[in-house]
C-alpha positions as CSV (number, residue, x, y, z in Angstrom):
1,X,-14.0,-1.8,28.4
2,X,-15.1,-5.8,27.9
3,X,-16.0,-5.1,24.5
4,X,-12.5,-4.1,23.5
5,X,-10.3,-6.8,25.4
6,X,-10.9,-9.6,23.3
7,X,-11.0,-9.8,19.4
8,X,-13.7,-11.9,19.3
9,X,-16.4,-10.0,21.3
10,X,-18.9,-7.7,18.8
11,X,-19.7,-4.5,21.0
12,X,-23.8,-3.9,21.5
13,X,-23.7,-1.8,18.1
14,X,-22.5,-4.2,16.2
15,X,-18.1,-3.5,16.2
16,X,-14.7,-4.5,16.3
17,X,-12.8,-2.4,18.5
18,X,-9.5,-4.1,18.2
19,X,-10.2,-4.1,14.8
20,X,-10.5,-0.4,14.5
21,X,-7.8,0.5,17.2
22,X,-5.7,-1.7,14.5
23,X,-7.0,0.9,11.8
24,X,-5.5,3.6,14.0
25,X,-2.3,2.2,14.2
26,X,-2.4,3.0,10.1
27,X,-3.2,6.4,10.3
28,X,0.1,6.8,12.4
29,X,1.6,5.2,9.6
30,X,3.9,7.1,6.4
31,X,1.3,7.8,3.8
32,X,1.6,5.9,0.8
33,X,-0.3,5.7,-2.4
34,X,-0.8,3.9,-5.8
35,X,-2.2,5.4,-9.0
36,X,-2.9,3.8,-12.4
37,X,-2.1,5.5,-15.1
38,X,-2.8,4.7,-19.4
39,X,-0.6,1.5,-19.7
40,X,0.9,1.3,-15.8
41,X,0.6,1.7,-12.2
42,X,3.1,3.9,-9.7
43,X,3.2,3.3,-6.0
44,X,4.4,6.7,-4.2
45,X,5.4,6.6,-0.4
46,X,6.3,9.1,1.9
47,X,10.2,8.3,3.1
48,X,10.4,9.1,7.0
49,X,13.9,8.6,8.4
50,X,13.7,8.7,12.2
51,X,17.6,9.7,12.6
52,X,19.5,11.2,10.2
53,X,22.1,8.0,12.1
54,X,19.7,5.5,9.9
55,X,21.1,4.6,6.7
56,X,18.7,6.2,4.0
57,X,19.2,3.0,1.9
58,X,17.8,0.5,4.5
59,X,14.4,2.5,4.6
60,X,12.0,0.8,2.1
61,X,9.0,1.1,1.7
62,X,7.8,-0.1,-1.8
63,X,8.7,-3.7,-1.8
64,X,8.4,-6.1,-4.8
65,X,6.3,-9.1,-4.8
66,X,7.0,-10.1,-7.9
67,X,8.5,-9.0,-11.3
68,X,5.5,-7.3,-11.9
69,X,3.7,-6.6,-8.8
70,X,4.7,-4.2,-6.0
71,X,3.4,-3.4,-2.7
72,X,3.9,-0.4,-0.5
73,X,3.0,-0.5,3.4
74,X,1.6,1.9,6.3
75,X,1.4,0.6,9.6
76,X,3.2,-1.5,11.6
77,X,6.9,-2.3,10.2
78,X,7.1,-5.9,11.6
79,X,3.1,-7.2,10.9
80,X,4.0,-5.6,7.2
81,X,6.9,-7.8,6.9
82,X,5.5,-11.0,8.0
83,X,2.7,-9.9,5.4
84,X,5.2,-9.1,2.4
85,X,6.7,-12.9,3.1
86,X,3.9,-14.2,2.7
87,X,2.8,-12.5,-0.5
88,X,5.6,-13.4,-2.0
89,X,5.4,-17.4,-1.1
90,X,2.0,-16.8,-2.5
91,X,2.9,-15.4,-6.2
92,X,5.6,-18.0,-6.3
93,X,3.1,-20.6,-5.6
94,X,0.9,-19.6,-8.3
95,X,3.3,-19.1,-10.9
96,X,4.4,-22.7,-10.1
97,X,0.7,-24.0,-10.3
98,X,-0.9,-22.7,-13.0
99,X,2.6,-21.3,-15.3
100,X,1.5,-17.8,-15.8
101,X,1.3,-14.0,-14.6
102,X,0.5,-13.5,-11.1
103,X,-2.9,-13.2,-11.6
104,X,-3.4,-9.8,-9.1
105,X,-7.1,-10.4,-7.6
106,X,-6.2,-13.6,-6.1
107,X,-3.2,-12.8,-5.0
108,X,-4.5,-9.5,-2.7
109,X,-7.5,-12.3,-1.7
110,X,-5.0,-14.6,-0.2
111,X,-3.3,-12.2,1.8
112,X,-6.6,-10.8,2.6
113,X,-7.8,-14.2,3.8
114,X,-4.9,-14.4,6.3
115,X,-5.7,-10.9,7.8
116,X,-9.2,-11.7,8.0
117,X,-8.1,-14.7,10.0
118,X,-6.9,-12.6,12.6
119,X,-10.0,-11.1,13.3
120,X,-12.0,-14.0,14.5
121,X,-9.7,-16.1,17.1
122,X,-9.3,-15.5,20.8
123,X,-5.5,-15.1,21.6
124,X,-4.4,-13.2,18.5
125,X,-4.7,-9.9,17.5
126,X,-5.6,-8.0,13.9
127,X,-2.3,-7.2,11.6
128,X,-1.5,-3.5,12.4
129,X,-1.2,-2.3,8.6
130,X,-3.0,-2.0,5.5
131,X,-1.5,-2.8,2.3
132,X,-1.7,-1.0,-1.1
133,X,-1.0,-3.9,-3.9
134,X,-0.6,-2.4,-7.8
135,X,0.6,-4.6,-11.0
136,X,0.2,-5.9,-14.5
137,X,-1.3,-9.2,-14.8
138,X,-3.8,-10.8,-18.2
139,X,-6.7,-7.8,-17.4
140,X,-3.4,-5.2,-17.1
141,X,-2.4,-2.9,-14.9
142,X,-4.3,-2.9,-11.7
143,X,-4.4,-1.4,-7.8
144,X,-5.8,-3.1,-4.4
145,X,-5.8,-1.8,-1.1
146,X,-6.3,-4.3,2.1
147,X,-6.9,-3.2,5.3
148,X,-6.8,-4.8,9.0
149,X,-10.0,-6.2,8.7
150,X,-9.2,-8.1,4.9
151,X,-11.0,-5.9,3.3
152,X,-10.1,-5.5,-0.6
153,X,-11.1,-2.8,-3.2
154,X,-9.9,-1.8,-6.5
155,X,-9.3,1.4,-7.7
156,X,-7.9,4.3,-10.0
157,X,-5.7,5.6,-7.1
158,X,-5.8,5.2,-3.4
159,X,-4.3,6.0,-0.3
160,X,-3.6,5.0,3.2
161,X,-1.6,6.5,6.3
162,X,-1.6,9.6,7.9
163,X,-3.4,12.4,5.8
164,X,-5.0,9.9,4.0
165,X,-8.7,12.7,4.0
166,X,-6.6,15.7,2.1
167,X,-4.9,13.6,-0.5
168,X,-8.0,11.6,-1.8
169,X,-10.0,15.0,-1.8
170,X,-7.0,15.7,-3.5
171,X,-6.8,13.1,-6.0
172,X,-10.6,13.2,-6.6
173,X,-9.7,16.8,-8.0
174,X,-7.2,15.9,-10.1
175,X,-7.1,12.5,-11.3
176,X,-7.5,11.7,-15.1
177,X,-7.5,7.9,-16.4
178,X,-5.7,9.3,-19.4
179,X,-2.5,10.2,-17.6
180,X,0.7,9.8,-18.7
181,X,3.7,7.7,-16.3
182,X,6.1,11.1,-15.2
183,X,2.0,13.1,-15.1
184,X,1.0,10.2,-13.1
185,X,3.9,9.9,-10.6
186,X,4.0,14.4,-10.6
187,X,0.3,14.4,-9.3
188,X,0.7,11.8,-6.8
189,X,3.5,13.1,-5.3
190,X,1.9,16.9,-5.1
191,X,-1.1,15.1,-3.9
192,X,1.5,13.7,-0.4
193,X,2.2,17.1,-0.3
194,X,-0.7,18.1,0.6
195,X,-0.3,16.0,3.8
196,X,2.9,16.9,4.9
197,X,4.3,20.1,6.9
198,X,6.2,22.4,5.1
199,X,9.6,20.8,6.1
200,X,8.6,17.2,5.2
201,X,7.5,18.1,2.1
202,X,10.9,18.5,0.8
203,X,12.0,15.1,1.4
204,X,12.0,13.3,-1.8
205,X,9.7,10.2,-1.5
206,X,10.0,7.1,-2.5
207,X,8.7,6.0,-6.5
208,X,8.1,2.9,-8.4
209,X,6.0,2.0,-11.5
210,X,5.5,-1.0,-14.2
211,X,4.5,-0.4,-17.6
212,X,2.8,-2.8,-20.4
213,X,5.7,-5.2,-21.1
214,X,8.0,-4.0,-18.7
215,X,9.3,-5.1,-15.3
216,X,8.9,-2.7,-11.7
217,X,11.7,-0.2,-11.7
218,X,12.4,2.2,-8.9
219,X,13.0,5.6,-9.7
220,X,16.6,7.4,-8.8
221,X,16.1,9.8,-6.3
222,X,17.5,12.3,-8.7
223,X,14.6,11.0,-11.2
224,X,11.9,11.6,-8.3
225,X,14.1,15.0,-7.9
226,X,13.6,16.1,-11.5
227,X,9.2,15.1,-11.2
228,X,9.0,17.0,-8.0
């Protein structure tokens, strides 16, 4: 039990355990996913309404950054917030600085930086969510993941929340890099299937992609409708 009470205290084998309980707290989280595709990226999220009294509308979980980068959450609702806020001050800032494209690597370090920070004082706690972070900047179209402990990796397609095992084996299966947008945005969203019980599965998630030259649009749900 003292090994897990403060986030500064390494256990005898060498771990974090708020850290990991804060890795949990994902995988409780809606699943969510981006995918690059020949000249874009998609971010894909699952779309759980807790009460059919919510207002669909209000429940978003792809969230823009900037006019060409997105980012879509699973985790805690309020630490991704905070997290978003702070992303966004952070694009802004570079644009300002350097009068360019958001370049996408630094962006996902900075907000790495600041969840890293959380792992290493006494008194605070590790951010409860992981972050999937996809864009076009001067290399092209790109997609990070960052997780409690600020880690950041790149990749063709990833995915975190709950069932995040079945759809990467999933994805690993299927995945081309020469993928068309709609092909792109179909196979992600059989891969959430794959995740979800049968009555889930009919909900229609939550879609939004960039291409070369072109802004982040979210699909219509009667768009997603047509894919699914």
């Amino acid at each position: 039990m003292a090994y897990d009470r403060a986030i500064t205290v390494f256990s005898p084998d060498g771990r974090l355990f708020q850290v990991e309980y804060a890795r949990e707290a994902v995988k409780k989280g809606s699943t969510a996913l981006g995918i690059k595709f020949k000249n874009g990226v998609a971010l894909i999220s699952e779309k759980r309404v807790r009460s059919r009294l919510v207002e669909q509308n209000s429940v978003e979980k792809i969230q823009l950054i900037d006019d060409f980068v997105a980012t879509v959450t699973s985790g805690l609702v309020a630490d991704a917030r905070v997290l978003i806020d702070y992303s966004r001050v952070a694009a802004q800032q570079e644009k300002v600085t350097y009068g360019r494209m958001v370049n996408l690597e630094s962006l996902v370090k900075k907000v790495a930086d600041q969840m890293q920070q959380y792992t290493q004082y006494g008194g605070v706690r590790p951010y409860g969510v992981s972050m999937i972070f996809a864009g076009m900047d001067q290399i092209g179209p790109r997609v990070f993941d960052c997780d409690p402990a600020g880690t950041i990796n790149e990749y063709k397609a990833v995915v975190v929340g709950a069932g995040k095992d079945q759809v990467t084996a999933y994805l690993e299966q299927k995945y081309s890099e020469d993928l068309k947008e709609s092909e792109a945005i179909s196979l992600a969203i059989a891969a959430l299937k794959t995740s979800q019980e049968e009555e889930a599965a009919k909900s229609v998630p939550e879609v939004a992609a960039v291409t070369s030259g072109n802004k982040y649009r979210v699909y219509g749900r009667d768009e997603v409708s047509k894919l699914m």
